[in-house]
N, C-alpha and C positions, 0 to 999 in steps of 0.2 A: 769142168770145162777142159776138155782135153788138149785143144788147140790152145789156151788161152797163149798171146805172148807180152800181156802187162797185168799187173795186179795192183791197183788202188787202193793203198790200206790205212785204216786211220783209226788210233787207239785213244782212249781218254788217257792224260795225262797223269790222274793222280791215283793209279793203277800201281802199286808195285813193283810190277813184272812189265811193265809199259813196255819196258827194253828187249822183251821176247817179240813183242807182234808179229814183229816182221818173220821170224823163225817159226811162229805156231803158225804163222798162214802158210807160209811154205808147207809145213810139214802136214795142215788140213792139205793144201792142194797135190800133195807128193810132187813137187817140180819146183825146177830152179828159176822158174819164173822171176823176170824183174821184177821187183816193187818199187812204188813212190810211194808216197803220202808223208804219213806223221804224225803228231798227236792234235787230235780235236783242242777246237775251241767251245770244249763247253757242253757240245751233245753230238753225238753220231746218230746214222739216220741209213735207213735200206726201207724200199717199199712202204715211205708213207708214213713208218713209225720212226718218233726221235724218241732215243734213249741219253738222257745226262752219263749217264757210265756206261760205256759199252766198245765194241769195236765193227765195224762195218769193213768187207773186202767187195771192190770189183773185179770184173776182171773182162779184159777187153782180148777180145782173139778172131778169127776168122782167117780162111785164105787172102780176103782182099783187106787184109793190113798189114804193117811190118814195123817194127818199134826198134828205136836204137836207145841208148838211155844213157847217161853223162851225169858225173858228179861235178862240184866245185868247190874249191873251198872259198871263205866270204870273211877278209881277213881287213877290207878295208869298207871304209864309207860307198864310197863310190862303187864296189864289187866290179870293176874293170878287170881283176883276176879271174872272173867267172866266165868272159865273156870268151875264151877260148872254147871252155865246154859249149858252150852252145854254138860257134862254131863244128862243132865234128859232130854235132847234129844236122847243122845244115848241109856238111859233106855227105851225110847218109839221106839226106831227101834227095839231094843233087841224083845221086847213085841211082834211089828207089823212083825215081822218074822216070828213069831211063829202061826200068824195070815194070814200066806200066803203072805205078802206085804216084800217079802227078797229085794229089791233094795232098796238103802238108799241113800239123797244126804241133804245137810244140805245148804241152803240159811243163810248166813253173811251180818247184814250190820253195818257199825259205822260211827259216824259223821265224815269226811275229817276233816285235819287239828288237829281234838282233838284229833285225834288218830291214834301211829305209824300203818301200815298196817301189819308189818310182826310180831308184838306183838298179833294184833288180828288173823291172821291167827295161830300161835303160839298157843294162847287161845283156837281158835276155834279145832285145831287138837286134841290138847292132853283132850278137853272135851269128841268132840263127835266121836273121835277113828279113826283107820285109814283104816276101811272100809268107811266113808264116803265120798262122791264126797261132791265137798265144790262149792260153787257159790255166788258172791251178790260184796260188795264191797264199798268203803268210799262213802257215802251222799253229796253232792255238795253244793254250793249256784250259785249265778249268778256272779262269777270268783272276787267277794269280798276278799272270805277265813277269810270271819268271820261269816259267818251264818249258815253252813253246820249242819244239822238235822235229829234223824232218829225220826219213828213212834215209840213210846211206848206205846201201849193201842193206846188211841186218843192222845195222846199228843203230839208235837212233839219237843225233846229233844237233848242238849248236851253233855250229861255227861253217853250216855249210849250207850249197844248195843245189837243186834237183832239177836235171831237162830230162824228157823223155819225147820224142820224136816221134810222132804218131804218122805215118803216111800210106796212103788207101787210097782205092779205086774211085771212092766217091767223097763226094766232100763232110768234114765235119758239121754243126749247127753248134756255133757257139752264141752267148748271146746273155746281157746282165741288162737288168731292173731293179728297183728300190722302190718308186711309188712317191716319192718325199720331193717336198714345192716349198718354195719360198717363202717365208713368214716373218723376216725382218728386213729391215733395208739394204740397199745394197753398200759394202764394207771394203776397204782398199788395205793388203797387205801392205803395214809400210815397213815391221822390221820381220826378218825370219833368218835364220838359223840351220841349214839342213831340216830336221825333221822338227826344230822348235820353232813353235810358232809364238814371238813376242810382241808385235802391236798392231793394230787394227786401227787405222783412223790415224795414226800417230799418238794413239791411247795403250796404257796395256792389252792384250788378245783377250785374255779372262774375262776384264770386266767390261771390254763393250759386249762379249760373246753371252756375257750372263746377262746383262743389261736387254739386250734383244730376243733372249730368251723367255727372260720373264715379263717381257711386252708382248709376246706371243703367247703365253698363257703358262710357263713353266715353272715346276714348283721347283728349287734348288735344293738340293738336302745340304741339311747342315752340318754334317761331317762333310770337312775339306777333302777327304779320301774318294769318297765319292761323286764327285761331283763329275770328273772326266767319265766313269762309267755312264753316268745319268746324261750326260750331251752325245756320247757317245750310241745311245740308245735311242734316246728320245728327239735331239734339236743338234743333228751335227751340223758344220759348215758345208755348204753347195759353194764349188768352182763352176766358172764357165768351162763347158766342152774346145776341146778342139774340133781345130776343121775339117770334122771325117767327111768322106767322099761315099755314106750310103744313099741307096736308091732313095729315088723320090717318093715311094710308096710308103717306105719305111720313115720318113723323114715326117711324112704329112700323119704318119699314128703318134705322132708324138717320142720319136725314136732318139730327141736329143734329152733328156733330162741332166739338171748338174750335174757335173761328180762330187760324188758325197767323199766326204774327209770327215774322219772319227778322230780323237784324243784319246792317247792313254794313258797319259800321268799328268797330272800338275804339280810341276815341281817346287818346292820350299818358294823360290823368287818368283812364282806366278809364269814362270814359262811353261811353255801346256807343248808336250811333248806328242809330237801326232804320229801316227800309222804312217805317212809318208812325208816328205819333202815338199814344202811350200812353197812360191818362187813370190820374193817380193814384186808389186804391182800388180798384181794378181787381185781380180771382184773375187767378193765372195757374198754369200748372206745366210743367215740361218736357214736352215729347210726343217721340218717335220712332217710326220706324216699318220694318218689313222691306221689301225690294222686294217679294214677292206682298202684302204688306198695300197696297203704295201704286199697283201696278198691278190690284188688287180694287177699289181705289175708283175709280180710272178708268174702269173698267166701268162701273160702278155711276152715274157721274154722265155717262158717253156712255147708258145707258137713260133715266135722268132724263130729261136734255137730250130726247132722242128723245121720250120721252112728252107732254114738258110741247109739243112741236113738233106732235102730234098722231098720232104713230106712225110716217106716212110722210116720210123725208128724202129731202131731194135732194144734200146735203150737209154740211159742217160746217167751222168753223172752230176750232180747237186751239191753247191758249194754255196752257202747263204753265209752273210756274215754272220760273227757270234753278238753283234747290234741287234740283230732280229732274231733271236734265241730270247733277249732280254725283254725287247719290245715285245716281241707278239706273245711269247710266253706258249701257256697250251694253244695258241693260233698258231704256232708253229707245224704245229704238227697237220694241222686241218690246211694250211698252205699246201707244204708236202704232197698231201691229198689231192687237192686241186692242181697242183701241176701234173700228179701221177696221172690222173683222168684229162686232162687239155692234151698230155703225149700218149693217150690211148693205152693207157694202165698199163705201159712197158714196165721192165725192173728198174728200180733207179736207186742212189745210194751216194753215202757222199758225208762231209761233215761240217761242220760249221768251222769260219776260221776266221785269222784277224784282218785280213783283206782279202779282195778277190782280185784275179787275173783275169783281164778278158777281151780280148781284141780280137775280132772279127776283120775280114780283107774288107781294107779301105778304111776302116776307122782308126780314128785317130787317140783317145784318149786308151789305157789300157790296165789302171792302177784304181779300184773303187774302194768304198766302204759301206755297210747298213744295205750292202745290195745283194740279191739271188745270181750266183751265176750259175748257167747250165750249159752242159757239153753233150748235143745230141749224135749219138750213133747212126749213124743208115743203118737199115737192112741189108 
């Protein structure tokens, strides 16, 4: 792609040379092209096929785009030092409006694990303002949760994180599904911790979370190690949404589903360490979901996506979490499929990660788990 002026690159983790990617797609594309990305959660994916080990590149270009791209470093909890960079994104849409490019949507990514989700979203908002559509999401390993990396330049990094500034003639289709419904009762955060979540009910988090799981039908495995993978997969926690401001159209297909919240460790003292930050008083309830429920709404948010892009795609970019790598297993890949064919068998490409980004204008929540996000291109 001659014109391309961003490149979407995302390597498996337990790769060796992991650290080259970003260099060997440069030197496949011969150009200085920016890159994002970083290393998968688990499996990379191009037109439909997911591979456990591999590397997938996009690359986004045309006359009616213009891309600016910001590093930051992520040195604290809160990522308040980040929120600069995604300012001097917002000064380059400011710019490229003025230049005829008024659509604006801002690609997010940070390494899983080093960093809370709803802290970078948080950073990423109040940088680059709340016209932008927000997209990208935590960098993976191969379901370790100690190697998770985004691109820096060629580097590939823990301690940092990624805005790219996408702004074009027409608007992006951003847009996330999961599929997954309520199956326990409803649960009151009463203690939490940043990103630890300690009691539910005013009981430990673990055992009313297990307790509700296995009243829904859940087997627990019995290595304690596994257990946050297996809720994580199978029966995460459902938050109530915020109060997004989408159309009534969208509203009445069923456009509000929880937001799903995964676990990634359960530490020695039963505090269950999660992908994002929990706000005490907060509902919550277990959710689960079939594979056709969770490859229904992948449809469902590949038409979104499509619509809100304006009907016509050129492509897309695919971010599912590494929850539904586990769950659906080889449905993964027959997902993929069905979303390539609902966007008219465009290219698409993308990799599994440990959270998705995804905020669409007007809505409110922007930090998911266990869900598909996709980013549709116009023509």
């Amino acid at each position: 792609m001659a014109d391309a002026k961003l490149a979407l690159v995302f390597v498996s983790a337990a790769y060796d040379d992991a650290e080259i990617g970003a260099r060997a797609a440069r030197a496949a594309l011969d150009s200085d092209v920016p890159i994002i990305g970083g290393t998968a959660g688990g499996a990379v994916h191009a037109n439909a096929v997911v591979a456990k080990r591999g590397a997938s590149v996009l690359l986004v270009g045309g006359d009616d785009v213009e891309v600016a791209c910001a590093i930051a470093p992520a040195k604290t909890p809160s990522l308040i030092e980040a929120v600069p960079a995604a300012e001097e994104i917002a000064r380059a849409a400011d710019a490229a409006s003025r230049r005829g490019f008024a659509h604006y949507a801002c690609l997010v990514f940070g390494p899983g694990v080093f960093v809370d989700g709803e802290a970078l979203v948080a950073a990423a908002r109040k940088g680059a303002g709340a016209r932008a559509q927000l997209a990208g999401g935590l960098t993976g390993d191969d379901l370790t949760l100690d190697r998770p990396r985004i691109f820096a330049g060629d580097e590939l990094r823990n301690d940092r994180v990624a805005f790219a500034g996408l702004f074009s003639k027409k608007p992006l289709g951003v847009a996330a599904k999961h599929g997954f419904k309520p199956v326990g009762p409803e649960r009151v955060v009463t203690r939490a911790d940043g990103v630890l979540l300690l009691e539910l009910d005013g009981r430990p988090a673990l055992d009313v979370w297990i307790e509700d799981a296995r009243a829904a039908g859940a087997t627990i495995p019995d290595d304690p190690a596994a257990i946050a993978l297996y809720l994580a997969s199978h029966y995460e926690l459902g938050f109530v949404p915020g109060g997004d401001d989408v159309p009534g159209s969208e509203r009445a297909a069923g456009a509000r589903e929880l937001v799903a919240r995964a676990p990634l460790a359960v530490r020695p003292d039963g505090a269950i360490q999660m992908s994002a930050s929990v706000a005490e008083r907060t509902a919550c309830q277990v959710v689960s979901a079939t594979n056709a429920d969770m490859m229904a709404a992948a449809e469902r948010a590949a038409i979104m996506a499509a619509k809100r892009a304006g009907g016509e795609i050129a492509g897309a970019f695919l971010f599912p979490c590494s929850g539904r790598l586990v769950a659906l297993g080889a449905d993964l890949q027959r997902e993929h499929g069905r979303v390539q064919a609902t966007l008219g068998g465009v290219p698409t490409a993308g990799a599994c990660v440990f959270g998705e980004i995804v905020r669409a204008a007007r809505e409110s929540d922007a930090f998911f788990n266990t869900t598909l996000g996709v980013v549709a291109f116009p023509r």
